[in-house]
C-alpha positions, 0 to 999 in steps of 0.5 A, spaced: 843 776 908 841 780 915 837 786 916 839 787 924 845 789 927 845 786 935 850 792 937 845 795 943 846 802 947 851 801 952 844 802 957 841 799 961 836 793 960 829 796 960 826 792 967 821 787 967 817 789 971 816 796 967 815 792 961 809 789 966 807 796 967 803 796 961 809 796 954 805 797 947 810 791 946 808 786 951 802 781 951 801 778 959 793 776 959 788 771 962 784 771 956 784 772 949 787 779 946 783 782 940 790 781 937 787 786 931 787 791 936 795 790 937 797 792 931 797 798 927 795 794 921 791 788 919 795 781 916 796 774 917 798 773 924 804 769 925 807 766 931 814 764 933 814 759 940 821 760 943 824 767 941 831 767 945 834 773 944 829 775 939 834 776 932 830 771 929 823 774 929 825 781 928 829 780 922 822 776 921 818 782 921 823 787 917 823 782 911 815 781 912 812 788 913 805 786 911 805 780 917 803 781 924 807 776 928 807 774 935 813 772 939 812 768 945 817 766 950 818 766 958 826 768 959 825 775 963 832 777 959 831 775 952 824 779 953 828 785 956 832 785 951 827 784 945 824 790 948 829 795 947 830 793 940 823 793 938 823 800 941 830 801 937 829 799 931 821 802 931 819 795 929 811 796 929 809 788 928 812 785 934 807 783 939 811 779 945 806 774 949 808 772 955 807 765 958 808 758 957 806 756 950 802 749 952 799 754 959 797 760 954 796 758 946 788 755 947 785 762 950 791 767 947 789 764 940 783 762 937 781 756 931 784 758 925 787 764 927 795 763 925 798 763 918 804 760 920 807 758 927 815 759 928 819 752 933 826 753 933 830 749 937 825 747 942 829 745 949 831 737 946 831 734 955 836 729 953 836 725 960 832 720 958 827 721 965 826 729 962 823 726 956 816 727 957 818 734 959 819 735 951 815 741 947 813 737 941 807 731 944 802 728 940 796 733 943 800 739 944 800 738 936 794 737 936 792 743 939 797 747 934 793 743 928 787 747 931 790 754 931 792 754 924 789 757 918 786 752 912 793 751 909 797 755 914 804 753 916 808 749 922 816 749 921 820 746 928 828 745 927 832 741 931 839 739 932 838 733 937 837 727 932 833 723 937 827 729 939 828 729 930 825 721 930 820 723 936 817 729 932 817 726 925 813 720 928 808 726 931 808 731 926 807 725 921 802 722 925 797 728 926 792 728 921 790 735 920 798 736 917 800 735 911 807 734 910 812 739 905 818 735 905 815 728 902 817 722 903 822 724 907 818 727 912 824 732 914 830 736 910 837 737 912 837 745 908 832 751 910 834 758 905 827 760 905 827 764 912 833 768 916 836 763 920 836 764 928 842 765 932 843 757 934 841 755 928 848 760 926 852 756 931 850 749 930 852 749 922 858 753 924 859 747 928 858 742 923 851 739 926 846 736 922 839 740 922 833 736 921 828 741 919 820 739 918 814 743 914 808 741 914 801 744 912 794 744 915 789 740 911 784 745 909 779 740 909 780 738 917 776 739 923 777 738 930 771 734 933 774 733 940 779 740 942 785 737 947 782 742 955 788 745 958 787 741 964 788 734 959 795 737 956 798 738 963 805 742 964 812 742 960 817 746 959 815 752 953 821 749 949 
């Protein structure tokens, strides 16, 4: 079922540039942001990392009014365009970050903060040179680990099967998570959340989609956090 509508106004997007001016909307920091300050009300912080045009995370928070969730991306149009329906719809519990995920999640989040973080379709770099450039690596996951809550929530989906086998050797390998879809590691259907707008496209193009759930051991701790510099640059997606 789908709570949102896509139809827009014929008017012209918002500037970025006016968005940077100081929008309600938009989060663009050098530190930590008190995030209980940007919403209207206090709930589980949920985060989504690549949001694209923003129908996944708005139908997100329609359906979960008492979470606060946060959509980051660095795409000017898709941001632009979220905006203006945040505006639209007078949907209170969407934050935008701005910024490359890897570059901004270790100060924009403290340990133990997210109850759920969102990765859907992250970039696959499908040239075998670019592959290094892929989102879902052993310390950025490592990272993400130390971010969630005791028993928070990390779902990624891919429809690329070589970055499938890539993230379920990483996500299996991570010692803080545990795996929701054992001894498979992974599962061909996901009902529970509204489906993105490639995840529409892909099933009714027939593709296979690998989804992945995974939880925090509520009993880990990072003893040695990943530094920004030790992550080194890649792609938001």
């Amino acid at each position: 079922m789908t709570f949102l509508s896509n139809a827009m106004p014929s008017r012209p997007l918002i500037s970025f540039e006016k968005i940077t001016e100081g929008h309600p909307f938009f989060v663009d920091t050098d530190g930590y942001p008190d995030w209980s300050q940007r919403f209207p009300k206090p709930g589980p912080l949920k985060l989504e990392i690549g949001f694209g045009n923003g129908n996944f995370i708005l139908e997100m928070a329609v359906r979960e009014p008492d979470s606060n969730f946060i959509a980051m991306d660095f795409y000017h149009k898709g941001i632009r365009k979220t905006i203006m329906r945040l505006d639209r719809l007078k949907i209170p519990n969407v934050q935008i970050a701005y910024g490359n995920a890897r570059e901004r999640i270790p100060y924009l989040f403290r340990s133990g903060e997210l109850s759920e973080v969102i990765i859907n379709f992250p970039d696959p770099w499908p040239k075998k040179r670019h592959t290094k450039r892929r989102l879902i690596k052993p310390d950025f996951i490592e990272m993400l680990t130390d971010k969630l809550a005791p028993e928070g929530l990390l779902r990624v989906a891919t429809d690329f099967q070589p970055y499938a086998d890539e993230i379920h050797l990483v996500l299996s390998e991570e010692q803080g998570l545990i795996d929701q879809n054992s001894p498979k590691g992974f599962s061909h259907t996901r009902d529970s959340i509204p489906k993105s707008k490639y995840e529409k496209n892909f099933l009714n193009a027939g593709k296979t989609i690998s989804y992945f759930e995974y939880r925090k051991d509520p009993d880990y701790t990072l003893t040695v956090p990943k530094t920004l510099t030790e992550m080194g640059p890649a792609s938001i997606t």
